[in-house]
C-alpha positions in Angstrom: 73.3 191.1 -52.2 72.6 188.0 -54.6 73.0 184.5 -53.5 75.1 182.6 -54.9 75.2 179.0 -55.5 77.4 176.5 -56.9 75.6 173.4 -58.9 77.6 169.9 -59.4 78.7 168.9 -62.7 76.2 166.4 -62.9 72.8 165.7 -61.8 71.5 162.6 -61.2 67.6 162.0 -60.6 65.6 159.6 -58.8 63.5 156.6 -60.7 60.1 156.9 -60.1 57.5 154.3 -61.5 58.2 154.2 -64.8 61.1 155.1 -65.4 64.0 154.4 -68.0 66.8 156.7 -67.4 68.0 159.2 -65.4 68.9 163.0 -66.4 72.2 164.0 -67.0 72.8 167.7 -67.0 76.5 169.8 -67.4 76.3 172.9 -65.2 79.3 173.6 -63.1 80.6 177.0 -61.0 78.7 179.7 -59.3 75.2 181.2 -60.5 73.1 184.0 -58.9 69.4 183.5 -58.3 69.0 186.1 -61.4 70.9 183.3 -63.6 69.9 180.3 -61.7 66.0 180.7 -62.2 66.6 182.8 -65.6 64.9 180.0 -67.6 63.4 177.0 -67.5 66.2 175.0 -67.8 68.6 176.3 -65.7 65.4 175.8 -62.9 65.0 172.1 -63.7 68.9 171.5 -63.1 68.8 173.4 -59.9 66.1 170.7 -58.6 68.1 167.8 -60.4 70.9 168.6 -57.9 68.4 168.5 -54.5 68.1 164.5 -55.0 71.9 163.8 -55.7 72.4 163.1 -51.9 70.0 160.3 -51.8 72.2 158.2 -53.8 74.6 155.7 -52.5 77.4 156.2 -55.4 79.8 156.5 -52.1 78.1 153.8 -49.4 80.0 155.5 -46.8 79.0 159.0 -47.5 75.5 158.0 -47.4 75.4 155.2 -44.5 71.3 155.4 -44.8 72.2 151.3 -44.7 74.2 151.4 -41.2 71.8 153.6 -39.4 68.9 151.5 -40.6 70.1 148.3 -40.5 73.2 147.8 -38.1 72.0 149.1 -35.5 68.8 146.9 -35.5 68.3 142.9 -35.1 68.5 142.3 -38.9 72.7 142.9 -39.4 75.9 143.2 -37.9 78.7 144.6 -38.7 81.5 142.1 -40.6 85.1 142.4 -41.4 88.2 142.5 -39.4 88.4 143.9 -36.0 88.8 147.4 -36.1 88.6 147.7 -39.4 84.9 149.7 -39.2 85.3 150.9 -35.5 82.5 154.0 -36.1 80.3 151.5 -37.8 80.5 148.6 -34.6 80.1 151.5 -32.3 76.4 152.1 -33.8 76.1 148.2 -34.0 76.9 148.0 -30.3 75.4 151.2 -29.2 79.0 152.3 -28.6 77.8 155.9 -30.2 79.6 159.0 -30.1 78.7 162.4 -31.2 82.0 162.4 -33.4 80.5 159.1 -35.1 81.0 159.0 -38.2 78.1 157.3 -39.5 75.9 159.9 -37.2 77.9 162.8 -39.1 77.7 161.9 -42.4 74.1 161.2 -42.6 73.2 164.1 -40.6 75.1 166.1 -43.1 74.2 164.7 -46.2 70.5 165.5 -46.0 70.7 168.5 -44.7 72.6 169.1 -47.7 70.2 168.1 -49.8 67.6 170.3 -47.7 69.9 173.3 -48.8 69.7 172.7 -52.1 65.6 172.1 -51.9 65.7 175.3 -50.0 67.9 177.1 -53.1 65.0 176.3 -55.2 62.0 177.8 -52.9 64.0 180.4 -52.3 64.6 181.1 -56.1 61.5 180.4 -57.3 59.3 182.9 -56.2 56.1 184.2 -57.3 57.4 187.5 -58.9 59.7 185.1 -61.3 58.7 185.6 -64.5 61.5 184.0 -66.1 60.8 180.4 -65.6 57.3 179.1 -67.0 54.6 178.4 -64.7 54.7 174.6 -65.4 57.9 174.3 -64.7 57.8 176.3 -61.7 54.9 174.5 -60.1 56.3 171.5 -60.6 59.7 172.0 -59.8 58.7 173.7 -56.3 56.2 170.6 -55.5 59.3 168.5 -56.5 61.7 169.6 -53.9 58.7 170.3 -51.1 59.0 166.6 -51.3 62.8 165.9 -51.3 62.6 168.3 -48.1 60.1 166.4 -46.8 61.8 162.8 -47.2 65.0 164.4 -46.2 63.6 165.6 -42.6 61.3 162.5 -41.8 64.2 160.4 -42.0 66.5 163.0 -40.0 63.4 163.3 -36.9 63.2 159.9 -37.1 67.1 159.3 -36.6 68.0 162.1 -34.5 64.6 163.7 -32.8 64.0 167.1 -32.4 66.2 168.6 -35.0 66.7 172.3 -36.5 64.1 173.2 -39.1 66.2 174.9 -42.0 63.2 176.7 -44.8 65.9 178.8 -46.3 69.1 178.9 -47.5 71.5 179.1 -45.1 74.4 181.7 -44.6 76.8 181.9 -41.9 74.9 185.1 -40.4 72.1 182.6 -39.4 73.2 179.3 -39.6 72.9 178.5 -35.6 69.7 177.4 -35.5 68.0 175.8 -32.3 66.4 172.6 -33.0 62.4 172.4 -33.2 60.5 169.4 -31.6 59.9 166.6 -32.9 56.1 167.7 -33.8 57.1 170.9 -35.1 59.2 169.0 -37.8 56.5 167.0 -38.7 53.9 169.6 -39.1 56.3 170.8 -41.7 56.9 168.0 -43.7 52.9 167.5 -43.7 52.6 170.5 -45.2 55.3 170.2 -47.9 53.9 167.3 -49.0 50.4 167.8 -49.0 51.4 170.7 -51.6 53.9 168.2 -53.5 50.8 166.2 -53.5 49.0 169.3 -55.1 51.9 170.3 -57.8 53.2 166.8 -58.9 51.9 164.4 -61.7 50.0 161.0 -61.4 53.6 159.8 -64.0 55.4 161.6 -66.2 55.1 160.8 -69.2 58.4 162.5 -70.8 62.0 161.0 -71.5 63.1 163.7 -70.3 61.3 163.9 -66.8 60.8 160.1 -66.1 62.4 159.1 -62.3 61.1 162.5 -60.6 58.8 162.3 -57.6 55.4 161.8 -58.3 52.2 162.3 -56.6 51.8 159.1 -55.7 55.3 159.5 -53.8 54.1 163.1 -52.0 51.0 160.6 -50.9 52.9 157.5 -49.6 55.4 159.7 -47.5 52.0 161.3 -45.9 50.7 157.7 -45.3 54.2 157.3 -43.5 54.5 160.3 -41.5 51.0 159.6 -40.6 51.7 155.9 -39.0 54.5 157.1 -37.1 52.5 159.6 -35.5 49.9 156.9 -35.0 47.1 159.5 -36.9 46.1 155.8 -38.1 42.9 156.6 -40.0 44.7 160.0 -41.9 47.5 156.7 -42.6 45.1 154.2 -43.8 43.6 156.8 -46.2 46.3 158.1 -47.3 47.4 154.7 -48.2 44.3 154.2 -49.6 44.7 157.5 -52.3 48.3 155.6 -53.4 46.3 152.7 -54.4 44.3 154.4 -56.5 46.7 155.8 -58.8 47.4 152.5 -60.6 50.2 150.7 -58.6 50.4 147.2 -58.2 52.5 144.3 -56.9 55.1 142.5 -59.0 54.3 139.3 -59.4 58.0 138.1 -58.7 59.4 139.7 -55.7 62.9 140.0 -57.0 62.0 142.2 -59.2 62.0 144.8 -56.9 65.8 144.1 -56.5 67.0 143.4 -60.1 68.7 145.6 -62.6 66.6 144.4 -65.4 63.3 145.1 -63.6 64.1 148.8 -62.4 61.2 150.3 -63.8 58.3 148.1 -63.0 54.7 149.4 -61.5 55.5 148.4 -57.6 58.5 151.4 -57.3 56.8 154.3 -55.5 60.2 156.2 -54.9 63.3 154.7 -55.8 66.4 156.4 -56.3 68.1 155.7 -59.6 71.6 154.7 -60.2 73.2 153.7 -63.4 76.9 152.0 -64.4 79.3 152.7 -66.1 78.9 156.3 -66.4 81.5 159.4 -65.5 81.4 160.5 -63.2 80.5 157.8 -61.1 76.8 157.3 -60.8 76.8 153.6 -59.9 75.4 151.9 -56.5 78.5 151.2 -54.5 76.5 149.0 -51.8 77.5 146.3 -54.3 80.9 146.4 -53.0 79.9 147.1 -49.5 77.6 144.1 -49.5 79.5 141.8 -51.3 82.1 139.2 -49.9 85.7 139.8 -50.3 86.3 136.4 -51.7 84.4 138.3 -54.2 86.2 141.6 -53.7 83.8 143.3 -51.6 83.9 145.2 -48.5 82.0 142.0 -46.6 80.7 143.8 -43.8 76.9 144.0 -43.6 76.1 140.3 -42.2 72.1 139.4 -41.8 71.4 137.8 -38.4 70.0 134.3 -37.2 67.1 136.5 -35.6 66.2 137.6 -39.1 66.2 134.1 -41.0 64.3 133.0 -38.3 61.4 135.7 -38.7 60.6 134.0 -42.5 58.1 131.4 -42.2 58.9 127.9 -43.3 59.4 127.8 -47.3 58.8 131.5 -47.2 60.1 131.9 -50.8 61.5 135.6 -50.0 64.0 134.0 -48.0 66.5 133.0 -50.7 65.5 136.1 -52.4 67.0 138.0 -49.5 69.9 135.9 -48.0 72.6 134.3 -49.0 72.9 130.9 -47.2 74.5 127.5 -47.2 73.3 125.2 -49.9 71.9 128.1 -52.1 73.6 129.9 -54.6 74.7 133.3 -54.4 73.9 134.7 -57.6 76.4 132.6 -60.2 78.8 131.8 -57.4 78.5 129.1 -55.1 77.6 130.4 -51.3 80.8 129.8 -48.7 79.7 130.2 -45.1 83.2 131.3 -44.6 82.2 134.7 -46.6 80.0 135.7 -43.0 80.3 135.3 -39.7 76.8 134.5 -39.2 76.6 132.3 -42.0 74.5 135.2 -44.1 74.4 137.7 -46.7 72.4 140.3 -48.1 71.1 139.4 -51.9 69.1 142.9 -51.8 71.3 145.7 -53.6 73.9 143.2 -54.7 74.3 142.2 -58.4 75.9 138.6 -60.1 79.6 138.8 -61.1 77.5 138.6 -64.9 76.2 141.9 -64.7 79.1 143.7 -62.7 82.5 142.0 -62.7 84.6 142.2 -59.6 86.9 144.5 -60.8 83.9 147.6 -60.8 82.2 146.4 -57.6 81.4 149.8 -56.6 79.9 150.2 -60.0 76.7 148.9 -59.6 73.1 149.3 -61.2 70.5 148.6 -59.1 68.4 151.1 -57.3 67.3 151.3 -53.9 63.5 151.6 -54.2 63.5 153.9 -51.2 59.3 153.2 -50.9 57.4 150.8 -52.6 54.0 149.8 -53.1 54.2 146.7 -51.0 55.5 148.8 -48.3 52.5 150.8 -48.1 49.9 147.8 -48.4 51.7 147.4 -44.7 51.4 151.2 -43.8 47.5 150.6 -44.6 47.1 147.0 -42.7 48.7 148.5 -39.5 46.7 151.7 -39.9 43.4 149.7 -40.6 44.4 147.2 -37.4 45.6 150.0 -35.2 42.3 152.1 -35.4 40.3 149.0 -34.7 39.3 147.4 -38.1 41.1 144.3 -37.6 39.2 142.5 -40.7 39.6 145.0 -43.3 43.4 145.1 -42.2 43.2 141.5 -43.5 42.9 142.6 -47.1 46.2 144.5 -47.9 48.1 142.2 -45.3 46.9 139.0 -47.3 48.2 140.5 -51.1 51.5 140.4 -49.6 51.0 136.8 -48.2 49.7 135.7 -51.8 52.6 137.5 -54.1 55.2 136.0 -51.8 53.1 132.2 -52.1 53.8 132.7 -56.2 57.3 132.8 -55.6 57.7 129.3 -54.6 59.6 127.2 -57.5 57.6 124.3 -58.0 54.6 122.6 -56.5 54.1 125.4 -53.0 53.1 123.3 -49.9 49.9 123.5 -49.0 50.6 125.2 -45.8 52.6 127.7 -47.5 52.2 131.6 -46.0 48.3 130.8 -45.7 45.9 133.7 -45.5 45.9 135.2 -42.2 42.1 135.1 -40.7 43.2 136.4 -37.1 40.9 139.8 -36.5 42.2 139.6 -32.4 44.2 143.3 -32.8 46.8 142.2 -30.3 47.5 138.6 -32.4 47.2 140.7 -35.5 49.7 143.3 -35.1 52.4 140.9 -34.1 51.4 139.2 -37.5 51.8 142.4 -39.4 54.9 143.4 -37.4 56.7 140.0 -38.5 55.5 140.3 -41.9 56.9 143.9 -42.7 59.6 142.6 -40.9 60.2 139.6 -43.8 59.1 141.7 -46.6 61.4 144.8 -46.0 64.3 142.5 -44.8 67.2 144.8 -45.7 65.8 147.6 -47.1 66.9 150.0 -44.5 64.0 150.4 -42.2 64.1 148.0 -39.6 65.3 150.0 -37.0 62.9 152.8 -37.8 60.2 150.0 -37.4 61.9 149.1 -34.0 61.7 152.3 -32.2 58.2 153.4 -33.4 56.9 149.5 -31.7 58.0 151.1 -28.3 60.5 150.2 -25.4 59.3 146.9 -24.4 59.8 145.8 -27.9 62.9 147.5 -28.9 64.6 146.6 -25.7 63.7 142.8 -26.7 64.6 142.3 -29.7 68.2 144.6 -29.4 69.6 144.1 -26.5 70.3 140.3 -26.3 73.0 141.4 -28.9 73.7 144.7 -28.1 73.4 144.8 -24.5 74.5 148.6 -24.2 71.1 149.4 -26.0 69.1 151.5 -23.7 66.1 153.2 -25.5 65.8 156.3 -23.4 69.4 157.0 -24.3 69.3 155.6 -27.8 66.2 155.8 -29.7 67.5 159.0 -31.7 71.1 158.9 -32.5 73.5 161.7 -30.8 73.8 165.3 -32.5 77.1 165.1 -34.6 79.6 166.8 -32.8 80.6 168.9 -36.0 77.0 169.9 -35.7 77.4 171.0 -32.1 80.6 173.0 -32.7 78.9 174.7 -35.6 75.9 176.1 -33.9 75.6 177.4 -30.1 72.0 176.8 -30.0 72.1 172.9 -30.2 
């Protein structure tokens, strides 16, 4: 019997370094594997479809944000009592199984799994159909999509199921592997992503697909949170050498008119205007409702506080009294805590209230400066407290050029400390203030341990207990689904 798939009308792909638009490819109802992998083209649109559930063209479909962010320090939840009742839950650790933050991300990348898995299950050696190139690089492409896809499920929800094929209903009850199972897995999908993908693409036609460079900065990543610090710090180390480099204005990384520029890693790719929609809706989730948003992800006091004095990345990341917000004037009315996000939100000039959901940015899902931290952790961690200096300091200086005007001379001053205890507190508040709102901050939490989790959570969600919830619960339509959960 032939499987049968069926492929969305449109494909959207992510931005990689580089990169100036995004593929756009008709192919709509049901195909075989014969048909599907008949060609090379058919192939490439089968992958296209295995990155569409990174995007957040619906923020509540994909609630990477909430999961990330709400339930750490950095953001509450805003808007009217009762209004997001799921989404307080996970800000107060008020968490169900029928959650449906916790069921809608859950399901969402393991759809996109299934569509990875339609590919390596397609593409297999006897095809003869689809050009070697193409086949290569398309199966090194989604090795790395179902790589990404399960290091953020394990690190969510724990010991998960480990899905390598298609599913059917004959087998789709499948008990959940441990945590170190899982990430044996994604090692090895991305150490042959690594093998298959480019340095950069160089064609139109295949700029924004993953890229080596991505396959090795996920491996620097799964490394540190299995504290395999020197595999980390070398991996890290490999990324550096294939050309990236810090911007040398930090909101670039968060600007529409900077999308392509050489700090993205991985960033997934969104564009306006186009039908059907393949904008970033977190514009209207972020925004204020004086403004027509949704108003309801708030940045904390605890956060502000974390930036250094003048830290220049500050304004660049929250909205606060007596600055502007973008070419409105800030009201403190627009928050409860006084805050609010600048990262993935664009100026009323570039996308008018009336198309808030519309919006163009991307959300760089790793970048280069990111992985500078990866290697200064992984360098301090395995007891090389100087060198960890080195990449920790590059992030110090690009944030010092950001100043407008004449930069105190006290300003974010290189760190000298080499004491490993005093260091990784430094490095800890720095990733803190340079991935303020990027959705990581609570992945960050839990991987610093109990003692620190507990402290920095609880004194505002007192229900936090990190036995109980340092993975989020198994979605209940998970858990009615299979028996072996």
């Amino acid at each position: 019997m032939k499987n049968l798939y069926i492929i969305p009308l449109f494909v959207l792909l992510l931005l990689g370094s580089g990169c100036k638009k995004f593929l756009d490819q008709p192919a709509l109802g049901y195909y075989s594997n014969e048909d599907l992998f008949s060609n090379d083209a058919t192939a490439i649109t089968a992958v296209n479809a295995a990155y569409i559930p990174l995007t957040f063209t619906d923020g509540a479909a994909n609630p990477l944000w909430v999961l990330g962010d709400v339930a750490s320090d950095d953001v509450v939840i805003g808007g009217n009592a009762g209004e997001q009742a799921d989404y307080t839950g996970v800000d107060l650790f008020n968490i169900l199984p029928t959650n449906a933050a916790i069921q809608a991300l859950w399901s969402r990348y393991y759809n996109g799994i299934n569509r990875c898995n339609v590919v390596t299950d397609g593409l297999t050696a006897d095809n003869t159909k689809v050009s070697e190139t193409v086949r290569t690089q398309a199966l090194a492409q989604v090795k790395f999509l179902r790589a990404y896809y399960y290091f953020m499920l394990t690190n969510f929800y724990g010991n998960i199921p480990l899905r390598l094929k298609v599913s059917t209903l004959a087998d789709g009850a499948v008990a959940a592997s441990p945590q170190a199972q899982v990430y044996v897995q994604i090692e090895k999908d991305l150490t042959e992503a690594a093998a298959g993908l480019p340095d950069k693409w160089t064609a139109t036609t295949d700029l924004g697909r993953a890229s080596k460079g991505a396959a090795l900065a996920l491996l620097a990543k799964a490394s540190l949170f299995q504290k395999k610090y020197t595999e980390a710090a070398a991996f890290a180390t490999q990324v550096e050498g294939l050309g990236y480099a810090l911007t040398d204005k930090f909101g670039d990384n968060f600007s529409a008119s900077a999308k392509t520029n050489n700090e993205v890693v991985f960033s997934v790719w969104h564009t306006r205007g186009a039908q059907p929609l393949q904008g970033n809706s977190l514009n209207y989730w972020f925004a204020p409702r004086a403004l027509n948003g949704a108003g309801v992800f708030y940045p904390t006091q605890s956060l502000v506080d974390n930036f250094e004095s003048n830290d220049p990345r500050l304004d660049l990341t929250v909205a606060r009294a007596g600055q502007p917000y973008f070419d409105s004037a800030f009201q403190t009315s627009w928050s409860t805590t006084g805050y609010l996000s600048k990262k993935h939100v664009q100026p009323l000039s570039e996308v008018p209230s009336t198309t808030k959901n519309d919006g163009n940015l991307n959300y760089e899902a790793i970048r280069f400066a990111d992985i500078l931290l990866v290697k200064a952790e992984a360098l301090n961690e395995s007891g090389q407290s100087a060198a960890a200096l080195v990449p920790l300091n590059r992030i110090r200086e690009r944030a010092r050029k950001n100043f407008s005007g004449t930069a105190p001379a006290d300003l974010l001053p290189a760190i000298t400390v080499t004491d490993q205890s005093q260091l990784r507190d430094i490095i800890r508040r720095e990733r803190r203030s340079e991935l303020a709102l990027e959705f990581q901050r609570f992945l960050d939490v839990i991987r610093y341990g109990q003692a620190y989790a507990e402290a920095v959570i609880k004194p505002s969600a007192p229900n936090f207990n990190f036995t109980q919830n340092k993975f989020f619960p198994v979605p209940q339509t998970e858990l009615n689904a299979s028996g072996n959960l």
